[in-house]
C-alpha positions as a printed NumPy array, in Angstrom:
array([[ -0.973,  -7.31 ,  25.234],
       [ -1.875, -10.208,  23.158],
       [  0.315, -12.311,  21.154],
       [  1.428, -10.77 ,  17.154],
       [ -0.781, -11.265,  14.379],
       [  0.19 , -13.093,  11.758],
       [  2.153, -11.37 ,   9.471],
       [  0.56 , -10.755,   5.501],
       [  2.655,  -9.544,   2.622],
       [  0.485,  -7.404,  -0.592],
       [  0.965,  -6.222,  -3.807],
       [ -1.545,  -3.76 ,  -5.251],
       [ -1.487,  -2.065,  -8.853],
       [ -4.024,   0.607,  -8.419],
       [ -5.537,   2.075, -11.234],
       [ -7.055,   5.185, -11.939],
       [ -6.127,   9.044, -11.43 ],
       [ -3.537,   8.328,  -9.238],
       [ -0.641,  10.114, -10.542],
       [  0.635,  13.381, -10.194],
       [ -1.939,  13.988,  -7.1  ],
       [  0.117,  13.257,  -4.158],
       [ -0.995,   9.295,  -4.27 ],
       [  2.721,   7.927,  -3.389],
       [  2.742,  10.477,  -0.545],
       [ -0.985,   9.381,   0.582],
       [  0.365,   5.678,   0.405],
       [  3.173,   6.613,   2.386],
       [  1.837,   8.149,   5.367],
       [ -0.89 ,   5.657,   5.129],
       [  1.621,   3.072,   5.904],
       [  3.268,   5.392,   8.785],
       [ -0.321,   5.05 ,  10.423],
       [ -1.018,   0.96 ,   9.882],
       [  2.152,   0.416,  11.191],
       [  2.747,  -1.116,   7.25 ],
       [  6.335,  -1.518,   5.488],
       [  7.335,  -1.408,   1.855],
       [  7.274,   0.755,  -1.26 ],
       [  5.429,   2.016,  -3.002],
       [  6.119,   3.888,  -7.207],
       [  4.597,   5.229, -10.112],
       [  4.781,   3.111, -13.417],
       [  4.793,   4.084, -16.961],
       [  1.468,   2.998, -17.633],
       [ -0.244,   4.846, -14.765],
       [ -1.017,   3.07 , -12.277],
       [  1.104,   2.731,  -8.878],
       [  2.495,  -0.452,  -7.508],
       [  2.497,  -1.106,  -3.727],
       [  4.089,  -4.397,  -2.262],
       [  3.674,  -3.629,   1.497],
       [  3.546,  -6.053,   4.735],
       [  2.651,  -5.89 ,   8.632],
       [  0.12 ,  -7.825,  10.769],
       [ -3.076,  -8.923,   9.279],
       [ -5.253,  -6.161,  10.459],
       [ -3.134,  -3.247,   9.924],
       [ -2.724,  -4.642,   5.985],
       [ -6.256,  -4.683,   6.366],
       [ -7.314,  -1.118,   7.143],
       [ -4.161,  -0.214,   4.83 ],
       [ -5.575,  -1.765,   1.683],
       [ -9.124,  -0.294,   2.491],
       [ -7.839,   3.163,   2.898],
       [ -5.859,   2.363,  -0.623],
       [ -8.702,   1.956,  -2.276],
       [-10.996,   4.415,  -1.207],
       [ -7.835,   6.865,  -2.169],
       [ -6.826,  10.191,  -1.536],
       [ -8.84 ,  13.593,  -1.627],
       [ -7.524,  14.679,  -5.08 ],
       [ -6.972,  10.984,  -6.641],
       [ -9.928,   8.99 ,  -8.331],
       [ -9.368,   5.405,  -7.837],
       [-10.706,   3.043, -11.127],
       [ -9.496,  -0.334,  -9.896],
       [ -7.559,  -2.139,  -7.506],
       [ -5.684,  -5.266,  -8.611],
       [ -4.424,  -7.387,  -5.41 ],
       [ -1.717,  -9.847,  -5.025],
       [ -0.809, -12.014,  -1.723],
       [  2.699, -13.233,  -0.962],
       [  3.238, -16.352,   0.861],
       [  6.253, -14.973,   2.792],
       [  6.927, -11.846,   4.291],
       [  9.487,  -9.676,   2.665],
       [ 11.053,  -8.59 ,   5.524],
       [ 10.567,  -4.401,   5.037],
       [ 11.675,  -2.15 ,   7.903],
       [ 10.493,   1.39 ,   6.561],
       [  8.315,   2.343,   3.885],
       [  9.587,   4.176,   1.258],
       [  8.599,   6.082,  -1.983],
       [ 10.262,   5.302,  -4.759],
       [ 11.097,   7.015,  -8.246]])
């Protein structure tokens, strides 16, 4: 096995029909497949905020999945924010 990637830190605000259609639960087991940790909520405007981590290429594929979205959501846009240090996230979560 080869050494760990470096470790990148997001946050998304994705925009569209993306509420009320399962998208936090989409995100979720999204990130239970990339191996990606976080949260991720619905706000009053919307949208849905994201701030997830994990190695470069899992954040990768994550963010790419994101934004093609989920069978019953319609994804409009895709704002994306880098940190410059990891958060430190050991689960991914949903919250309210």
């Amino acid at each position: 096995m080869g050494e760990p990637e470096e470790i990148k830190a997001i946050h998304m605000i994705v925009k569209g029909r993306v509420q009320a259609v399962g998208f936090r639960y989409f995100t979720w087991q999204t990130a239970n497949v990339y191996r990606v940790f976080g949260w991720v909520r619905n706000r009053s405007d919307g949208s849905v905020e994201i701030v997830a981590e994990g190695e470069k290429s899992d954040i990768q594929q994550f963010m790419k999945t994101i934004k093609k979205g989920s069978p019953f959501s319609r994804i409009s846009d895709v704002d994306i924010y880098e940190y410059t240090e990891p958060k430190n996230f050991h689960q991914f979560e949903i919250r309210n």
